[in-house]
C-alpha positions as CSV (number, residue, x, y, z in Angstrom):
1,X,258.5,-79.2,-12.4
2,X,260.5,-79.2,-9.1
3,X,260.8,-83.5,-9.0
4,X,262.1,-83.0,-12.8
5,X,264.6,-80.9,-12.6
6,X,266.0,-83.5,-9.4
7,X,265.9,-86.2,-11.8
8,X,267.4,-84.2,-14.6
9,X,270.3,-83.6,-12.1
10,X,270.1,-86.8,-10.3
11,X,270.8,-88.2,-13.7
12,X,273.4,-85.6,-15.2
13,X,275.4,-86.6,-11.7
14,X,275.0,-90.8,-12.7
15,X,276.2,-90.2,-16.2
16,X,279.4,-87.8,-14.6
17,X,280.3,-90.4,-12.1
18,X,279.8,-93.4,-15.1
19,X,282.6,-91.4,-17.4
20,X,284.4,-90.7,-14.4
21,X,284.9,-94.3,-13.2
22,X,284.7,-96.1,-16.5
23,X,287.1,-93.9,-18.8
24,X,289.6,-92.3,-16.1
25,X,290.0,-94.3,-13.0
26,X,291.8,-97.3,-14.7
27,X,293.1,-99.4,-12.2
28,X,296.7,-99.5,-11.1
29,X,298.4,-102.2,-12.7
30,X,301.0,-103.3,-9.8
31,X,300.0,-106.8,-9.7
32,X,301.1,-107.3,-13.4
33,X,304.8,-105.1,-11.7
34,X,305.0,-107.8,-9.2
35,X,304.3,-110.7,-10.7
36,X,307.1,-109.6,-13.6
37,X,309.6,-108.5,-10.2
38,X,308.9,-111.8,-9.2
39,X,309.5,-113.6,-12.9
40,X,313.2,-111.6,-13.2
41,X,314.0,-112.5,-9.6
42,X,313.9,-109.0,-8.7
43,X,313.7,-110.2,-4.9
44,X,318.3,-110.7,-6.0
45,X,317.9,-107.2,-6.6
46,X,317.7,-104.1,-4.6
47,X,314.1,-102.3,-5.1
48,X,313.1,-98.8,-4.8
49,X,309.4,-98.8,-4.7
50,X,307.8,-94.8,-5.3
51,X,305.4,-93.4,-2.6
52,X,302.2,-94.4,-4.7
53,X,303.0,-97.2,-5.7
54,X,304.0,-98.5,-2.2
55,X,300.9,-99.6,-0.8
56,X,299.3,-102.0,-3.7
57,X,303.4,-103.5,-4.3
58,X,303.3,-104.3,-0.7
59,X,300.0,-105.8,-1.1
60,X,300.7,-107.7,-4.3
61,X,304.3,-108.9,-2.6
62,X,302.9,-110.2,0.2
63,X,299.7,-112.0,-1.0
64,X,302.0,-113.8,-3.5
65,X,303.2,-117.5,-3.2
66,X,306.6,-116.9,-3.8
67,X,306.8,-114.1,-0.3
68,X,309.2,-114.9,1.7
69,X,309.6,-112.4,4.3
70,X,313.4,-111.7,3.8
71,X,312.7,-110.3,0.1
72,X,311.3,-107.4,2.0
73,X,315.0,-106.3,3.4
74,X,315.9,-105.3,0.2
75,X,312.9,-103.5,-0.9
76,X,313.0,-99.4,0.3
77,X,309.5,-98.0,-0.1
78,X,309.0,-94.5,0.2
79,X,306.3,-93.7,2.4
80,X,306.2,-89.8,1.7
81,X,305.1,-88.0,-1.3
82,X,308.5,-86.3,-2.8
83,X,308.0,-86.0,-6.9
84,X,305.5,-83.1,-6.5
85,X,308.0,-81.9,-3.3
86,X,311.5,-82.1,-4.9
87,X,313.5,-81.5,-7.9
88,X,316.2,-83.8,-9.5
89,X,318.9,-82.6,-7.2
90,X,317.1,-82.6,-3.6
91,X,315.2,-85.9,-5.2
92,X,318.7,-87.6,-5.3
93,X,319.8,-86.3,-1.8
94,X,316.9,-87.6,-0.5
95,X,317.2,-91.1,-2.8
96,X,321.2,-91.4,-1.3
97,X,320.0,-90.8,1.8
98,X,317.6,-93.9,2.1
99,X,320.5,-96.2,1.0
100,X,323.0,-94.6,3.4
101,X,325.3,-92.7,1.8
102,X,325.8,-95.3,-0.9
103,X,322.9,-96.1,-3.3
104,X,323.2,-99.5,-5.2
105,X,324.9,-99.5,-8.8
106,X,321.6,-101.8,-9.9
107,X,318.1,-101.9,-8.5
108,X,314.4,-102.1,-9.7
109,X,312.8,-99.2,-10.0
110,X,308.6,-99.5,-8.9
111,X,307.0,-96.1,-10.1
112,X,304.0,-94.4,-12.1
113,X,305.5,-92.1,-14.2
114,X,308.5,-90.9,-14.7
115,X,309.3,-87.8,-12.3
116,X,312.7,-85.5,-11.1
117,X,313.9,-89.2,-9.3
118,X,314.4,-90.6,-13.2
119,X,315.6,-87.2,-14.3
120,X,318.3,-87.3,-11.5
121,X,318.9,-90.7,-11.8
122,X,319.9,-90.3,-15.5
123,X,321.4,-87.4,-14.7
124,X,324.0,-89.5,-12.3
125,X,324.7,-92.2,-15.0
126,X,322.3,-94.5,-14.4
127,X,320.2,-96.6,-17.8
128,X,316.7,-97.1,-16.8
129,X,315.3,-99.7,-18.9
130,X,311.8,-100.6,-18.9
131,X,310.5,-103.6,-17.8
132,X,306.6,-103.2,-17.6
133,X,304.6,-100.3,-18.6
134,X,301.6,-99.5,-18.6
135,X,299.8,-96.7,-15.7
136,X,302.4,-98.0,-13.5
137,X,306.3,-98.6,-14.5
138,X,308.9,-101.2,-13.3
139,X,312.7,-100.2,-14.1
140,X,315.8,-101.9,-13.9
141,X,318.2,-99.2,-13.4
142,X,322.0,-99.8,-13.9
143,X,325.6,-97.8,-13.7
C-alpha cells in the first residue's frame, strides 16, 4: 500500500512538472529581438533594454557576428527590477535619470510586456511602435 501511494505521488509530481514546463515556461524569445535590432540597425539607435530582458539581449548581442563592442555604448540596460517598484511618474524620473537629464527623442525599446515605463512614456508624447512581439517586445519609440 505504502510503495503505491509513493508512486501515485511520484507520478502526480512528473505529470505537474510536464504541464508546467511544456505549456507555461515558453522560452524567451530575445534572440528573435536581436537578430530584428540587428536587421533595423538598431546599433544607430539608442536602446533601452528592461531589467528581464537584460541578461539573454546581452547574451544574444554579444554571441552575434555583427558585435562590435562600441554598439554596447549606446545600449542602457537596467539591471534593477523597477515595473513591479514604480509607477508611470517615478518610472520616468528614474528612465530621465539614466540618460542624464535628457532622454533621447528615438530609441529601441527591449521589454516583455508593456508596464508603467510605456504608460509614462506615452504619457510624455512618445509613439511606441512594435517591432517584434511575441513573450518578449522590441519598440521603436519616437517624439
Amino acid at each position: 500500500m505504502g510503495i503505491c501511494f509513493i508512486l501515485v505521488i511520484a507520478m502526480g509530481y512528473c505529470t505537474y512538472g510536464f504541464y508546467r514546463v511544456q505549456l507555461h515556461w515558453a522560452k524567451s524569445d530575445t534572440r528573435s529581438v536581436v537578430d530584428l535590432w540587428y536587421e533595423e540597425k538598431g546599433f544607430d539607435t539608442p536602446t533601452y533594454v528592461i531589467f528581464g530582458e537584460a541578461p539573454s539581449f546581452t547574451y544574444y548581442l554579444t554571441h552575434d557576428s555583427r558585435f562590435d563592442q562600441k554598439y554596447m555604448d549606446d545600449i542602457t540596460f537596467e539591471y534593477e527590477n523597477k515595473e513591479t517598484k514604480l509607477g508611470a511618474d517615478e518610472y520616468w524620473d528614474y528612465f530621465v535619470e539614466k540618460y542624464q537629464g535628457q532622454p533621447p527623442e528615438e530609441f529601441y525599446l527591449s521589454i516583455g510586456h508593456e508596464n508603467s515605463l510605456t504608460d509614462a512614456l506615452r504619457q510624455k508624447g512618445y509613439t511606441l511602435e512594435t517591432e517584434f512581439i511575441s513573450n518578449t517586445i522590441l519598440f521603436h519609440v519616437y517624439k
